[in-house]
DRENPA-3360 file (N, C-alpha, C; in nm, 2 decimals, always signed):
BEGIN
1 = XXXXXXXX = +0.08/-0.12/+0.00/+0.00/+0.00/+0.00/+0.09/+0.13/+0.00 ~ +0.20/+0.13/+0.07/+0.30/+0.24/+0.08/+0.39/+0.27/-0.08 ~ +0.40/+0.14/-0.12/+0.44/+0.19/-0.27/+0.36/+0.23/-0.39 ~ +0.19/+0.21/-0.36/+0.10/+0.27/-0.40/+0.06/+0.38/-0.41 ~ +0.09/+0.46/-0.25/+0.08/+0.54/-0.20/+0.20/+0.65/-0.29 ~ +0.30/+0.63/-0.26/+0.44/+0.67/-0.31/+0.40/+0.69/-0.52 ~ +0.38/+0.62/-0.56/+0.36/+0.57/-0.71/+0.24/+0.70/-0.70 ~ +0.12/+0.71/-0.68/+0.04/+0.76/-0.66/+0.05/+0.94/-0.68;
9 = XXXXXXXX = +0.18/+0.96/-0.58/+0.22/+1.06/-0.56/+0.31/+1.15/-0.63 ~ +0.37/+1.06/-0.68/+0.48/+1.05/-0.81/+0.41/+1.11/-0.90 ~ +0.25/+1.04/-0.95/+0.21/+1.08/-1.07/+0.12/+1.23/-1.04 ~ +0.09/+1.30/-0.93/+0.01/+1.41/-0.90/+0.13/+1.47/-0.91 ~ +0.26/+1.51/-0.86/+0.35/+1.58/-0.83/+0.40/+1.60/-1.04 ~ +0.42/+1.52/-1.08/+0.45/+1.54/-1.20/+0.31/+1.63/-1.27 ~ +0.18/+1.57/-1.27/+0.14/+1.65/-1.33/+0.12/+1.82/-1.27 ~ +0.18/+1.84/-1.16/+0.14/+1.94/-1.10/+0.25/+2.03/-1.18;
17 = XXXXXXXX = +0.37/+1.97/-1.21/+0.50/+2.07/-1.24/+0.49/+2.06/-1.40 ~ +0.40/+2.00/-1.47/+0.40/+2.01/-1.60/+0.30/+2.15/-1.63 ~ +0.26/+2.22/-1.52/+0.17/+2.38/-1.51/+0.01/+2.33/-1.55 ~ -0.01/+2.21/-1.50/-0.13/+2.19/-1.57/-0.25/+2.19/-1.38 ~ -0.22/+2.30/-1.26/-0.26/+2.30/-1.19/-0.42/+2.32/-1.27 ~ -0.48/+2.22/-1.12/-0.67/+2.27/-1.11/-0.67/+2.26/-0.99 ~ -0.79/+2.33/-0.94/-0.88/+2.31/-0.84/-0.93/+2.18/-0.79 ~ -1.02/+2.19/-0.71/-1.07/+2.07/-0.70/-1.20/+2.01/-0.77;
25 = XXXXXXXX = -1.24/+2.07/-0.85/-1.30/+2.10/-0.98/-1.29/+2.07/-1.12 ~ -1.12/+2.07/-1.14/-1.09/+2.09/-1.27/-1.09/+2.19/-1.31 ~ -1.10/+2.27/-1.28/-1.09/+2.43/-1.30/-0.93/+2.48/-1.30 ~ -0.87/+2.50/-1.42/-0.73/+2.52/-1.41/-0.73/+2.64/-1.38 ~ -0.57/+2.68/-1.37/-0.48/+2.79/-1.25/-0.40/+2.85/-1.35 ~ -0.44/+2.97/-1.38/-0.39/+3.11/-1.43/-0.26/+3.17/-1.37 ~ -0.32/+3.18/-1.26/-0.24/+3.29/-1.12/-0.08/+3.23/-1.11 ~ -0.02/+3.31/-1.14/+0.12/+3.28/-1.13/+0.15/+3.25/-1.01;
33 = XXXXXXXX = +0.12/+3.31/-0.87/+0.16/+3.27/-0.72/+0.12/+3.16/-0.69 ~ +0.01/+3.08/-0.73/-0.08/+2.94/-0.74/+0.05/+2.87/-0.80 ~ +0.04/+2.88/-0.91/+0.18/+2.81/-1.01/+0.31/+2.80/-0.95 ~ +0.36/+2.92/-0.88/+0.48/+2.92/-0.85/+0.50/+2.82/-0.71 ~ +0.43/+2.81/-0.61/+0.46/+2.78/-0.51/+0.50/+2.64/-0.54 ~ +0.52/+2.54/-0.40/+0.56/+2.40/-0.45/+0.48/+2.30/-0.41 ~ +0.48/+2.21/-0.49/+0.42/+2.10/-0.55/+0.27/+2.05/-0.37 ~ +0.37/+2.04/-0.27/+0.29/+1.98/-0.17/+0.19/+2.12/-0.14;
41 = XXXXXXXX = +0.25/+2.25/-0.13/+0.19/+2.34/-0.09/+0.06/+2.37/-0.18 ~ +0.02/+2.32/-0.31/-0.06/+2.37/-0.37/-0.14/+2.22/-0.35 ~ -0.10/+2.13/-0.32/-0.19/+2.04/-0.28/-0.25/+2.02/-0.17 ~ -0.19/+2.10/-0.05/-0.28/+2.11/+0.08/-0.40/+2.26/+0.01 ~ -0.35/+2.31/-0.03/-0.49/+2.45/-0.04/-0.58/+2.41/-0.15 ~ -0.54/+2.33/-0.25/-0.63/+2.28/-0.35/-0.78/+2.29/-0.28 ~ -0.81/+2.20/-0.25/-0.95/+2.15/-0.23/-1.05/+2.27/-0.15 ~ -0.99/+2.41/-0.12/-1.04/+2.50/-0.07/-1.02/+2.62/-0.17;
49 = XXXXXXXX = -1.00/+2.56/-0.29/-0.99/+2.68/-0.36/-1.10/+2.71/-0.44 ~ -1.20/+2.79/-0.43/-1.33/+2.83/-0.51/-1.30/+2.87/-0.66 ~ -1.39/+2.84/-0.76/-1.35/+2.90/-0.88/-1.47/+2.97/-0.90 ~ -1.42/+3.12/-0.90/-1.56/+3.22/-0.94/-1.50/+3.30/-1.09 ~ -1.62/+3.30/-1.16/-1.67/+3.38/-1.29/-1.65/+3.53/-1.21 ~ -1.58/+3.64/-1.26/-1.58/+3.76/-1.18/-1.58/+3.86/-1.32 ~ -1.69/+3.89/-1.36/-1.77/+3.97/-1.45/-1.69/+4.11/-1.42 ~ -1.71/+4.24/-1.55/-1.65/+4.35/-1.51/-1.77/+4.44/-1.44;
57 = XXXXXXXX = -1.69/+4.54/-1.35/-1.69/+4.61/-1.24/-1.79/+4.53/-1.10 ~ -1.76/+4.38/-1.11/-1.78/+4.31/-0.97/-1.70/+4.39/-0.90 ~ -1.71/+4.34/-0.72/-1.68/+4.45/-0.66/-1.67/+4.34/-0.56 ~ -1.52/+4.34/-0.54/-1.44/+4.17/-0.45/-1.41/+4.22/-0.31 ~ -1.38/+4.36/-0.27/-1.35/+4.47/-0.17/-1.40/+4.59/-0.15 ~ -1.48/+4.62/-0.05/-1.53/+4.75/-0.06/-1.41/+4.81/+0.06 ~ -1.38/+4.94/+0.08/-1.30/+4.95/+0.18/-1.33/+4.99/+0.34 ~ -1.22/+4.94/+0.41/-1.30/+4.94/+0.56/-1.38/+4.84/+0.61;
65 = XXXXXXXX = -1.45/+4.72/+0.51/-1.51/+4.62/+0.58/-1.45/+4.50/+0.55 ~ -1.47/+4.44/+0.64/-1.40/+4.31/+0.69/-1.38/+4.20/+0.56 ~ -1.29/+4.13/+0.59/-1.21/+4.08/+0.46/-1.25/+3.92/+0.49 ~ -1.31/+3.88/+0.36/-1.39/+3.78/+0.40/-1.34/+3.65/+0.35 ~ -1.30/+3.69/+0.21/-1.23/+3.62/+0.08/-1.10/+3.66/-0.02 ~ -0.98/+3.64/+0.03/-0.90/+3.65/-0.07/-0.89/+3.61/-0.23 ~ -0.87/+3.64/-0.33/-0.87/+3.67/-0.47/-0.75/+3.61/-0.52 ~ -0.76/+3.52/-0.60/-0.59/+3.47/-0.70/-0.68/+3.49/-0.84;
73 = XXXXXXXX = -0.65/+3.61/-0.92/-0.71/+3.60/-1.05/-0.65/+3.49/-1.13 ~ -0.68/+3.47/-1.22/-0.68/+3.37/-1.36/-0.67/+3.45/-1.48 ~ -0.73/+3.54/-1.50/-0.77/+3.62/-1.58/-0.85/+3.74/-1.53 ~ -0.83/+3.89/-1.64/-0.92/+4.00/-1.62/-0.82/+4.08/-1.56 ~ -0.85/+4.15/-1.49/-0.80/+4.27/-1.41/-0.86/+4.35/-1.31 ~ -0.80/+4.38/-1.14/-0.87/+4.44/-1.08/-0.84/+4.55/-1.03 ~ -0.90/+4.66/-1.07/-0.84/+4.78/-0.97/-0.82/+4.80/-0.82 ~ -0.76/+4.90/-0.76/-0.77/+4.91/-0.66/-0.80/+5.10/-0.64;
81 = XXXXXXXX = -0.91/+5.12/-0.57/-0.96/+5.26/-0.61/-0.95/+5.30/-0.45 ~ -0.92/+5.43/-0.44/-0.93/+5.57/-0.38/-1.03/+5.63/-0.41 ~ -1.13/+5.59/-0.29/-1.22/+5.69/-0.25/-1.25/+5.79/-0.14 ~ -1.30/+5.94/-0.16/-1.27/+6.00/-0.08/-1.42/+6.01/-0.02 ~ -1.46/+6.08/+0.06/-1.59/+6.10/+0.16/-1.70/+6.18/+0.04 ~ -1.67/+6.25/-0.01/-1.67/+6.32/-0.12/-1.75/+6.24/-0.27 ~ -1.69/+6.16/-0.25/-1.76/+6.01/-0.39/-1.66/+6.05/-0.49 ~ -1.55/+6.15/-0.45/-1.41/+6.11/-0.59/-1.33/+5.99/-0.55;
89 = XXXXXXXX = -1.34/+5.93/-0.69/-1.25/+5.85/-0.68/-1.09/+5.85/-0.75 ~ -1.00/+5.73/-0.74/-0.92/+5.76/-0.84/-0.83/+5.61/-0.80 ~ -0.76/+5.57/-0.92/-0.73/+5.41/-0.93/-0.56/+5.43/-0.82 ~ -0.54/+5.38/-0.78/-0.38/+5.34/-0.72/-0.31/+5.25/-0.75 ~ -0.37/+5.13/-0.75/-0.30/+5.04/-0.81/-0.37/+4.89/-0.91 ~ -0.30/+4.83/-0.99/-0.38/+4.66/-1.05/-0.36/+4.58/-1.03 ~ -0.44/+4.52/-1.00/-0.38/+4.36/-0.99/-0.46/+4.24/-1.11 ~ -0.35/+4.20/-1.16/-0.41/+4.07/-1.30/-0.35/+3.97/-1.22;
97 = XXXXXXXX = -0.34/+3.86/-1.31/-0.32/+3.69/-1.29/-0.16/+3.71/-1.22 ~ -0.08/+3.80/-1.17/+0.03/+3.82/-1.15/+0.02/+3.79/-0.97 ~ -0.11/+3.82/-0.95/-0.12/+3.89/-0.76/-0.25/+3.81/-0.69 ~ -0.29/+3.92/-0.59/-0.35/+3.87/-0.54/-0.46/+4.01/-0.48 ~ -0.59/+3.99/-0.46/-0.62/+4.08/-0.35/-0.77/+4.04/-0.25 ~ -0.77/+4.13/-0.15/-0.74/+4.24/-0.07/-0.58/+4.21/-0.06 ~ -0.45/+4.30/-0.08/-0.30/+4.32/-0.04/-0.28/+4.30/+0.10 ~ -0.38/+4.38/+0.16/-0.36/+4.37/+0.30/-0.33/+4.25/+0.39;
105 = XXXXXXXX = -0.38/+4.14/+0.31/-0.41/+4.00/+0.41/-0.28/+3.98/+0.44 ~ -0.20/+4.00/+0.36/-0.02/+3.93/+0.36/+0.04/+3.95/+0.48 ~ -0.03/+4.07/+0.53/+0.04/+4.13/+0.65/-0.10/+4.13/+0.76 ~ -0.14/+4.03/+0.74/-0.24/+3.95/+0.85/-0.38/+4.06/+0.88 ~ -0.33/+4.16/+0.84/-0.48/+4.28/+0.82/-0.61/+4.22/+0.77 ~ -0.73/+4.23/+0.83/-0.88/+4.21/+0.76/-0.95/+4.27/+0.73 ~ -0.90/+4.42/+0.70/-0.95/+4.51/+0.69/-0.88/+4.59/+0.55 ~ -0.95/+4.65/+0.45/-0.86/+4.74/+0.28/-0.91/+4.86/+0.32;
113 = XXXXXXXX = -0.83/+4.95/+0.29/-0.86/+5.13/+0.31/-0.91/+5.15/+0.17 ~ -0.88/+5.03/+0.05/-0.91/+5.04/-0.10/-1.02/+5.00/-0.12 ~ -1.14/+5.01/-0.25/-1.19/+4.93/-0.32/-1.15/+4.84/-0.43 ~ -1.19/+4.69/-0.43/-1.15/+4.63/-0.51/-1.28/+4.59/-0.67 ~ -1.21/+4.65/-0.72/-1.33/+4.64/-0.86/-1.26/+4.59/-1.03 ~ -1.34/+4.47/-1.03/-1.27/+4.44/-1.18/-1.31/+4.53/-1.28 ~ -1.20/+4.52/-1.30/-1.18/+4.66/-1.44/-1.17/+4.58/-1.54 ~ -1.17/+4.46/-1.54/-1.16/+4.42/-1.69/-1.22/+4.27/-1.64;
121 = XXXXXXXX = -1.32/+4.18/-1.71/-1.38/+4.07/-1.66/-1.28/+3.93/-1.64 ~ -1.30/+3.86/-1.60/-1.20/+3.73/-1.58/-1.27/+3.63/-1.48 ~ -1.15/+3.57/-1.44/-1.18/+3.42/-1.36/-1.10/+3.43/-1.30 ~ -1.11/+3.36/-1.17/-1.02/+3.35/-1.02/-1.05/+3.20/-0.97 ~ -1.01/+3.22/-0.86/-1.01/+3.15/-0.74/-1.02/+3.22/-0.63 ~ -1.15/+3.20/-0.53/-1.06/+3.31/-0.41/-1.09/+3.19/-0.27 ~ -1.02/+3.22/-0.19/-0.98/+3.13/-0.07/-1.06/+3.20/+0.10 ~ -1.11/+3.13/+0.16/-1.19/+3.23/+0.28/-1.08/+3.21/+0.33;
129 = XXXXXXXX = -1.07/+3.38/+0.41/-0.99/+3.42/+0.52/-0.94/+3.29/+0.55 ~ -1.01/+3.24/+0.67/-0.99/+3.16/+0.79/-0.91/+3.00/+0.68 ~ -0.91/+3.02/+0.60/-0.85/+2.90/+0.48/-0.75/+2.91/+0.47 ~ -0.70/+3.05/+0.39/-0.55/+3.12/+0.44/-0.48/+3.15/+0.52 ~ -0.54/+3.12/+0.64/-0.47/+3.17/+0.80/-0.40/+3.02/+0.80 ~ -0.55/+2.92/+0.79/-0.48/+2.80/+0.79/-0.32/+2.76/+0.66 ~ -0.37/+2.78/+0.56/-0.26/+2.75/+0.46/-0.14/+2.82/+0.54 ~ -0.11/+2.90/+0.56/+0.01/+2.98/+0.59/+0.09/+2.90/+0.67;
137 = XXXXXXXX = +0.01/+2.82/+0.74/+0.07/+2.73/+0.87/+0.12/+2.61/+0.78 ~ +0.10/+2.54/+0.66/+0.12/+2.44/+0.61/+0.21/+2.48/+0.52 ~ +0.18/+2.63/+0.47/+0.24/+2.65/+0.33/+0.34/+2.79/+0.33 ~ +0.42/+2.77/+0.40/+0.55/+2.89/+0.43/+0.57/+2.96/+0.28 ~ +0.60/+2.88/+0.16/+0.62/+2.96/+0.08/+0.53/+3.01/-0.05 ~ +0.42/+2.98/+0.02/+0.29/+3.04/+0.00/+0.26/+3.23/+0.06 ~ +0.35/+3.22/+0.20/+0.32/+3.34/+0.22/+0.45/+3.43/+0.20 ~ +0.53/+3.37/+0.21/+0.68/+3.42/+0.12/+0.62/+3.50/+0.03;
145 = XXXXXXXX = +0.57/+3.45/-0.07/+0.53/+3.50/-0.23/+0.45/+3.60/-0.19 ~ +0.32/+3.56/-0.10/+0.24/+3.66/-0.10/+0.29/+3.82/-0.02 ~ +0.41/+3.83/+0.07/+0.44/+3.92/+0.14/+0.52/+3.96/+0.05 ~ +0.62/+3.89/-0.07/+0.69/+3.97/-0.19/+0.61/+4.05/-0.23 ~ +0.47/+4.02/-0.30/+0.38/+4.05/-0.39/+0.33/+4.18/-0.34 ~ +0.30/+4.16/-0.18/+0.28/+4.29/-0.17/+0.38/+4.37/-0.12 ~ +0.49/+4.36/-0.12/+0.57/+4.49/-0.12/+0.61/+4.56/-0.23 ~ +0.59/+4.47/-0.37/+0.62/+4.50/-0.47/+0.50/+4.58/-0.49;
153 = XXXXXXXX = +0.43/+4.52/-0.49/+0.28/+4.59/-0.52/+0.28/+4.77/-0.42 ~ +0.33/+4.74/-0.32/+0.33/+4.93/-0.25/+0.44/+4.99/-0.31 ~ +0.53/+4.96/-0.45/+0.59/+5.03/-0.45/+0.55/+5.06/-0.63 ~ +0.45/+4.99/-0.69/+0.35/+5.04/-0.76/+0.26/+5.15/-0.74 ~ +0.21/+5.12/-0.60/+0.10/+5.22/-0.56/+0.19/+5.35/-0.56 ~ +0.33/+5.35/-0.44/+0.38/+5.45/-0.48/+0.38/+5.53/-0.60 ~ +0.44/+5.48/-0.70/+0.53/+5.56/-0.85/+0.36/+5.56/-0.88 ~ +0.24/+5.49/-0.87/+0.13/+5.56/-0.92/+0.13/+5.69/-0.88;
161 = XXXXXXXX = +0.13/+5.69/-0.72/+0.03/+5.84/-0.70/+0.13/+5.94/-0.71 ~ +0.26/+5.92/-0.73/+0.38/+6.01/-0.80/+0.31/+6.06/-0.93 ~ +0.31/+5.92/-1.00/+0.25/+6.01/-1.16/+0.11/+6.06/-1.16 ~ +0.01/+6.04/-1.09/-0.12/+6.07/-1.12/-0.10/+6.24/-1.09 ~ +0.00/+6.27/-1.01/+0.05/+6.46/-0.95/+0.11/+6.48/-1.06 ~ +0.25/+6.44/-1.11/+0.31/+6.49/-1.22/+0.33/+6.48/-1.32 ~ +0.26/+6.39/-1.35/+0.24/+6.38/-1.53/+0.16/+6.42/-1.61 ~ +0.17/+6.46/-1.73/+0.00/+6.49/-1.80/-0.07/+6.34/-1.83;
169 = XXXXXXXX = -0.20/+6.38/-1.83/-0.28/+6.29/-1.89/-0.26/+6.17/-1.97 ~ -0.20/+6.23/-2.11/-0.14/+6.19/-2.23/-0.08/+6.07/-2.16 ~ +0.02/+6.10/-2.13/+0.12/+6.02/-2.05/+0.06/+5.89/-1.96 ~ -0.01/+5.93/-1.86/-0.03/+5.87/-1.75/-0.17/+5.76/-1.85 ~ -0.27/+5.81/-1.94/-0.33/+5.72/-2.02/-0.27/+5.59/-2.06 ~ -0.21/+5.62/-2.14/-0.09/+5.53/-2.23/-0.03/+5.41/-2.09 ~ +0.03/+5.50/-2.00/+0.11/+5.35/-1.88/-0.02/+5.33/-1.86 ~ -0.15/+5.36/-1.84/-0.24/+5.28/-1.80/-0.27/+5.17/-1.91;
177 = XXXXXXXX = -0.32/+5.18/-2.01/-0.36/+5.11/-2.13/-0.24/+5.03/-2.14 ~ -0.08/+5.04/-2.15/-0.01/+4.95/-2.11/+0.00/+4.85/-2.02 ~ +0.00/+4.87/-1.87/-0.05/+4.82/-1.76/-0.18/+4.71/-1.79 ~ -0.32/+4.78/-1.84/-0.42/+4.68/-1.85/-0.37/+4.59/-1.96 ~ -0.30/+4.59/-2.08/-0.29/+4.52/-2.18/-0.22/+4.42/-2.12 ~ -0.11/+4.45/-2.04/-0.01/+4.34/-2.00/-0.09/+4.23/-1.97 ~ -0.17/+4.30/-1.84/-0.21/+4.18/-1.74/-0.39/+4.08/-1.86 ~ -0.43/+4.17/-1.93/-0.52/+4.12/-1.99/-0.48/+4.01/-2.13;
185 = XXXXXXXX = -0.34/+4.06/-2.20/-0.31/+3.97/-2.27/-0.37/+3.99/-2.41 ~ -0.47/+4.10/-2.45/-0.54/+4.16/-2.58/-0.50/+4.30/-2.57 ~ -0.56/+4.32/-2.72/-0.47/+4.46/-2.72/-0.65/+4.49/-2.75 ~ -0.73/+4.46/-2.71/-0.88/+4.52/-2.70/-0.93/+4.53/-2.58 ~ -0.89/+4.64/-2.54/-0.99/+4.66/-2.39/-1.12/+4.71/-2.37 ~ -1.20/+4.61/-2.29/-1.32/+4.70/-2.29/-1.38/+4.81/-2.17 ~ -1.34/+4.88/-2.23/-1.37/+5.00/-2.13/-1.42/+5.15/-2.16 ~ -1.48/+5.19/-2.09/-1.55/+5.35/-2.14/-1.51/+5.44/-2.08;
193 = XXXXXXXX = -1.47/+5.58/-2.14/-1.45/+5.68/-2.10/-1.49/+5.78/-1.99 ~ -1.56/+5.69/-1.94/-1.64/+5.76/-1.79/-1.56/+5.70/-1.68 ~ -1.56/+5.56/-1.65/-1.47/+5.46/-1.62/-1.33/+5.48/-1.63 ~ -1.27/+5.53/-1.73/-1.14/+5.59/-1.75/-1.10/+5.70/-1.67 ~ -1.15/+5.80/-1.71/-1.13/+5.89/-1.66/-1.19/+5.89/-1.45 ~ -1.26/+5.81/-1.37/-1.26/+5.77/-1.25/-1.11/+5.73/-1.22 ~ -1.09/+5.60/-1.31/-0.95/+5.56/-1.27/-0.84/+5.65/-1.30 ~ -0.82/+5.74/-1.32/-0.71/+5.82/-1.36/-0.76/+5.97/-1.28;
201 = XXXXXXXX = -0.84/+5.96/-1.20/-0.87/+6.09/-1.10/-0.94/+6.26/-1.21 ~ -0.99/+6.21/-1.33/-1.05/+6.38/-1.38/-1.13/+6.34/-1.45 ~ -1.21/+6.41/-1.52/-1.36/+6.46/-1.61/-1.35/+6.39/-1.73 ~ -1.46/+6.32/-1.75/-1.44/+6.27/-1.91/-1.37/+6.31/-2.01 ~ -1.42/+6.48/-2.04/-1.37/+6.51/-2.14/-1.28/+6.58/-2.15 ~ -1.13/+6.51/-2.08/-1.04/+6.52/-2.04/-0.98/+6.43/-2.07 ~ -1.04/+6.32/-2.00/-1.00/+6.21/-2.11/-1.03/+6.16/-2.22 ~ -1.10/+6.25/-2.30/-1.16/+6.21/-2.44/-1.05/+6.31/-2.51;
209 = XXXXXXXX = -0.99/+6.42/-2.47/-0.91/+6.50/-2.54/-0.74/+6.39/-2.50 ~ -0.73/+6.38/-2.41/-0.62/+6.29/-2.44/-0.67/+6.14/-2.51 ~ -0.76/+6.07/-2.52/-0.76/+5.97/-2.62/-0.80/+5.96/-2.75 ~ -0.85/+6.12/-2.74/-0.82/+6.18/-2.91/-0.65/+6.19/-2.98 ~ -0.58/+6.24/-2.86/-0.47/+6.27/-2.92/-0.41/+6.18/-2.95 ~ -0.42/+6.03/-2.88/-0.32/+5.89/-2.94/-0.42/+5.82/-3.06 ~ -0.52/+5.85/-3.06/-0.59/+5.83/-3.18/-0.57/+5.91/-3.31 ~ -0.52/+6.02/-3.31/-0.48/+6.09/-3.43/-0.33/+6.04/-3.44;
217 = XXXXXXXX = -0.29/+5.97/-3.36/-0.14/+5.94/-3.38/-0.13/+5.77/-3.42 ~ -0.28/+5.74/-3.42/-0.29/+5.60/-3.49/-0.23/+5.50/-3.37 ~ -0.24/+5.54/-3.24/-0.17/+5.45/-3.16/-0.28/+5.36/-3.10 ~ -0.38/+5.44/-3.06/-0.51/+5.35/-3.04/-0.63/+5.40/-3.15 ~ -0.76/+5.31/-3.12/-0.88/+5.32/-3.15/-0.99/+5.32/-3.12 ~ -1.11/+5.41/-3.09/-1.20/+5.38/-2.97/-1.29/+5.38/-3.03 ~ -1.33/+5.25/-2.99/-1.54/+5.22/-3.04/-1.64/+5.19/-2.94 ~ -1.73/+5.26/-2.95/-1.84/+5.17/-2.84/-1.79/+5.11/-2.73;
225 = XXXXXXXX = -1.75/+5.21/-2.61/-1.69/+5.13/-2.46/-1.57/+5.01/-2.51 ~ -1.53/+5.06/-2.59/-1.37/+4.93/-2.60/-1.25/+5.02/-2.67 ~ -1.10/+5.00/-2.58/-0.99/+5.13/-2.68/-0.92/+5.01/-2.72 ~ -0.89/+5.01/-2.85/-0.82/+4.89/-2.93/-0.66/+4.98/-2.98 ~ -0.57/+4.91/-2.93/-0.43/+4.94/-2.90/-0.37/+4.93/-3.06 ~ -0.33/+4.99/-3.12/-0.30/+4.96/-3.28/-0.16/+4.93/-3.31 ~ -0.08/+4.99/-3.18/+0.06/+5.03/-3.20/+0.13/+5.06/-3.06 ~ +0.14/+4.90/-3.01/+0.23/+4.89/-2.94/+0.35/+4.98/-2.88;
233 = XXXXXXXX = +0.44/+5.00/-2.96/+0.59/+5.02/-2.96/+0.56/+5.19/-2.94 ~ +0.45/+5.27/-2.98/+0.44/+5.43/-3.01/+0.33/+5.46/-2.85 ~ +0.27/+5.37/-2.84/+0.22/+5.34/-2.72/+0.32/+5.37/-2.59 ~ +0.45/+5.29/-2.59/+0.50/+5.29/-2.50/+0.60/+5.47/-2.49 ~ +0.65/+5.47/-2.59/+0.71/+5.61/-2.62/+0.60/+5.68/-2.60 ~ +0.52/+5.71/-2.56/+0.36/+5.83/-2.49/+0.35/+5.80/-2.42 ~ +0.41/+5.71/-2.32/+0.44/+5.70/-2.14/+0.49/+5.77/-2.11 ~ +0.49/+5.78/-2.02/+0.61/+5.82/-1.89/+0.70/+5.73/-1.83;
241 = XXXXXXXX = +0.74/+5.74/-1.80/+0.89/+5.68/-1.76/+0.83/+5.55/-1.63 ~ +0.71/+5.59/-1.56/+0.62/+5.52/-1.45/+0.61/+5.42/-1.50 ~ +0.56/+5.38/-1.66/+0.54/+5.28/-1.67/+0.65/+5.14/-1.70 ~ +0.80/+5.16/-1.71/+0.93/+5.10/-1.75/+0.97/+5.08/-1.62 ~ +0.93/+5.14/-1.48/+0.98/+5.14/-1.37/+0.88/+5.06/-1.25 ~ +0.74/+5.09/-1.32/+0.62/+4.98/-1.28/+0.65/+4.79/-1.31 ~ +0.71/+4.78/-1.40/+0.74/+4.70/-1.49/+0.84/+4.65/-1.37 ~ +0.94/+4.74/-1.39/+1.10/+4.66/-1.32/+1.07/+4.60/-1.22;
249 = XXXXXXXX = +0.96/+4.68/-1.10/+0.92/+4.59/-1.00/+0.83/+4.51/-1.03 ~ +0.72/+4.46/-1.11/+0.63/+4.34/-1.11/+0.76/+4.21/-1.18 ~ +0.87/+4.22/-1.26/+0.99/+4.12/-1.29/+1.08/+4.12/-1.15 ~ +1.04/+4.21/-1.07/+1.08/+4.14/-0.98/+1.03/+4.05/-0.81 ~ +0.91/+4.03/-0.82/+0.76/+4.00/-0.78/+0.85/+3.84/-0.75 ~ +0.83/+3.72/-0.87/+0.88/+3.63/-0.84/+1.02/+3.61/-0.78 ~ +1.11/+3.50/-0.73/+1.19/+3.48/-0.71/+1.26/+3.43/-0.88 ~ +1.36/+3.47/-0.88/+1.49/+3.43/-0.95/+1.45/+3.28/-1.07;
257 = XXXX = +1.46/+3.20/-0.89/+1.49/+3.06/-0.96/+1.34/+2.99/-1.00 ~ +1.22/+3.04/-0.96/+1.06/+3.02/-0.98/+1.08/+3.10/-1.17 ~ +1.11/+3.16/-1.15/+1.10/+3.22/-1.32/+1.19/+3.15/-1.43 ~ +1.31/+3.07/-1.35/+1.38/+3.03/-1.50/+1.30/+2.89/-1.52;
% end
């Protein structure tokens, strides 16, 4: 029975490293921190891992109330929004199949000062609290990753609210549309200019004058709530420098030897 057992184990552990993780479902694994960790650790959390359909502008975090379910996307994209008493808002930071949210949990908090809102639709997994508290105890380098993730991630939020003060528009558009494209993987986003301009802190037609201007430069294209990216490379030259430096920290998120 013990070399059954062993044989048995041989063959889950192999398929686990050939990237072909699922749930307990059969619902496969997107989420690079799911992927990355090792082989026994994603087989103790398995069986508690939920797979939810998370439609655009679901709403996985509101801020200030109690943190019920952690988030491992698969796909889509989720903001993390600044709201003031006021009802302005404005985006700080994203998280796609790269992370994780509520951030806070990593550092044992059950409570987000942020809202969490998919900005772009996808699939997850998310794990209850009290599931995670448990994993942590089984799975060390499960919270390794997650305590990287988020420090890389506050040092996004930083160089965000740097650029959202000193950059123009123009600029700060473009690393955004960059940013969502990465994590979404299409160069068609669907999103509307009302919604834009929330995440980026000013008035529509503000942001319709700067997405006029990369549209007359043939860099994007906007139809009916979707900006379709035309031109990558001219894209990135109408950044700011926020978005090459946003970058350097998410390449550095994983460990070294998890990436080769």
């Amino acid at each position: 029975m013990q070399k059954k057992s062993r044989a048995v184990h041989s063959i889950q552990v192999q398929t686990l490293r050939s990237g072909e993780r699922t749930n307990a479902e059969g619902k496969p694994v997107g989420n690079l921190i799911l992927l990355t960790i090792p082989d026994e650790e994603f087989s103790a959390i398995r069986p508690a891992l939920e797979h939810v359909e998370l439609t655009q502008y679901t709403v996985l975090q509101e801020p200030k109330e109690k943190v019920e379910f952690v988030y491992f996307l698969n796909s889509g994209m989720t903001s993390l929004v600044f709201q003031t008493h006021g009802g302005e808002s404005v985006e700080v930071g994203v998280v796609g199949n790269e992370g994780f949210t509520p951030i806070t949990v990593a550092a044992g908090l059950r409570r987000s000062p942020h809202q969490a809102v998919m900005q772009i639709g996808g699939d997850g997994f998310r794990l209850n609290i009290d599931g995670l508290d448990a994993a942590f105890h089984s799975a060390p380098q499960l919270q390794v990753l997650m305590n990287r993730y988020a420090a890389v991630h506050g040092l996004q939020v930083a160089q965000t609210a740097g650029c959202n003060r000193l950059h123009d528009l123009e600029q700060r558009l473009a690393r955004w549309l960059l940013l969502t494209q990465d994590r979404v993987g299409s160069g068609l986003l669907k999103i509307t200019h009302d919604f834009l301009a929330m995440m980026l802190g000013t008035d529509r037609p503000s942001v319709s004058l700067a997405a006029g201007a990369l549209r007359k430069k043939k860099i994007i294209e906007y139809t009916h709530g979707a900006v379709k990216v035309l031109n990558r490379k001219k894209l990135e030259s109408s950044a700011c420098e926020c978005y090459g430096v946003i970058q350097q920290f998410n390449g550095e998120m994983l460990p070294k030897k998890a990436m080769s």
